[in-house]
N, C-alpha and C positions, 0 to 999 in steps of 0.2 A: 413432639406428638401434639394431637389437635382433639378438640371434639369433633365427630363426623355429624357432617348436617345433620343424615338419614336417622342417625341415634337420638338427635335432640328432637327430630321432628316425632319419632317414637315415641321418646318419653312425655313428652308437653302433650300428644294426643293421647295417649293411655291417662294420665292425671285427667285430660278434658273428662273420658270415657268413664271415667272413676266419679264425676260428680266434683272434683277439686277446682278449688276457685282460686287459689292464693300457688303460686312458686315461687319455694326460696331456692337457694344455691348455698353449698358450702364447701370449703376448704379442706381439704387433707394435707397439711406441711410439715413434712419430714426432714428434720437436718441430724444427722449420727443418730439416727434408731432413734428419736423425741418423735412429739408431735407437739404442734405448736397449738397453745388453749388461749383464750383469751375471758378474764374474767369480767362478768356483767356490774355495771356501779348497782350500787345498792339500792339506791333510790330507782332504779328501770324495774321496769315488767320482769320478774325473774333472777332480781337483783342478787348477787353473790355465785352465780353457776358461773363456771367453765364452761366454753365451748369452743366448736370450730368458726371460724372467722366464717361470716356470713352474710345472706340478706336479701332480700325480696326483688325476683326480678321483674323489672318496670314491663309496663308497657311497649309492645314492638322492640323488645329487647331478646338477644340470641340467649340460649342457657349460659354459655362461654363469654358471650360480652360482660352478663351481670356479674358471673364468675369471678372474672380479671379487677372488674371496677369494686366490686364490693372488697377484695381482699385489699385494694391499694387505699379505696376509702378509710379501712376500719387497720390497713397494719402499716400501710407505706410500702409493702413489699412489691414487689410487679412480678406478674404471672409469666411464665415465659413458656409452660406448656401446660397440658392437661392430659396428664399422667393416664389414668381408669376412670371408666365410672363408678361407684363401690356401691350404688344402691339408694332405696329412698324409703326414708319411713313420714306418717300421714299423723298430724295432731290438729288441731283445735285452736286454731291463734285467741288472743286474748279477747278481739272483737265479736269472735264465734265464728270464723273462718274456715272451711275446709280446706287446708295448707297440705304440701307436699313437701319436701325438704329432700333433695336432690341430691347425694355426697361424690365429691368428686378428688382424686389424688392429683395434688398439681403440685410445679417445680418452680422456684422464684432465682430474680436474679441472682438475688443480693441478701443474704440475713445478718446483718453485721448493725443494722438499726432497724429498730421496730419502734414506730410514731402512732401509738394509739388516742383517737380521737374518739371511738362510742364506751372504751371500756376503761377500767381503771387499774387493769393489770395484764401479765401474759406471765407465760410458764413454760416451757420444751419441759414433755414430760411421756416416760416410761409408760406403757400398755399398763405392768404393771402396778402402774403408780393410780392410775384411774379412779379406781374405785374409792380410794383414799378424798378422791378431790370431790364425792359428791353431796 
C-alpha cells in the first residue's frame, strides 16, 4: 500500500489553510503488537522523551518521500509501505513554529537491526506500557 497523491495533496493544503508553516512526518512501527520508540539524547531539544521515529519534511519533498527517508535516516530500517494515515496533532517547534506533525502506520523490510544515529536508545513497547515511559 502507498500514500495516495490526492490525500497528501489534502493534508499539506489543510495545514497551508491552517496557517502551519513547519511539516513533520512520523512513523507507526509495529512488530508482534510493540511499537517501535525511539529515545531523544539528553543533551537535544527534548532530551530524554520517546517517540515515533520522525522528522521535518524538506522542501519540494512528497509526505511519503520524507516519510521513507526520515525512518531510514534516524533507524536504518527501509519503508516498504504506508500502511494508514492515523492523524495529526499541531505544537509549537522550539523556534516558535507553527508545526503539524502528520502520523502515519508503515511496514519495513527488515527489523533484525536498528542503527540509531539522532538518538541514544529504542524500545518495542506495549500501548500499555506508554504511559510508563513519559
Amino acid at each position: 500500500m502507498s500514500l495516495s497523491p490526492l490525500l497528501e495533496r489534502q493534508l499539506v493544503a489543510s495545514a497551508g489553510a491552517d496557517g502551519v508553516e513547519r511539516l513533520v512526518v512520523a512513523a507507526l512501527i509495529c512488530r508482534l503488537g510493540r511499537v517501535l520508540l525511539l529515545r531523544r539524547k539528553q543533551a537535544d531539544f527534548m532530551g530524554g522523551i520517546c517517540e515515533l521515529p520522525s522528522g521535518l519534511v524538506e522542501q519540494k519533498e512528497t509526505l511519503a518521500s520524507a516519510l521513507r527517508r526520515e525512518v531510514e535516516e534516524e533507524t536504518g530500517l527501509v519503508v516498504t509501505g504506508v500502511e494508514a494515515y492515523l492523524g495529526y496533532f499541531n505544537y509549537v517547534s522550539r523556534g516558535g513554529t507553527a508545526t503539524r506533525q502528520f502520523n502515519f502506520s508503515v511496514s519495513v523490510a527488515d527489523y533484525s537491526f536498528i542503527r540509531l544515529t539522532e538518538h541514544d536508545a529504542f524500545i518495542w513497547t506495549e500501548a500499555g506500557d506508554l504511559e510508563r515511559l513519559r
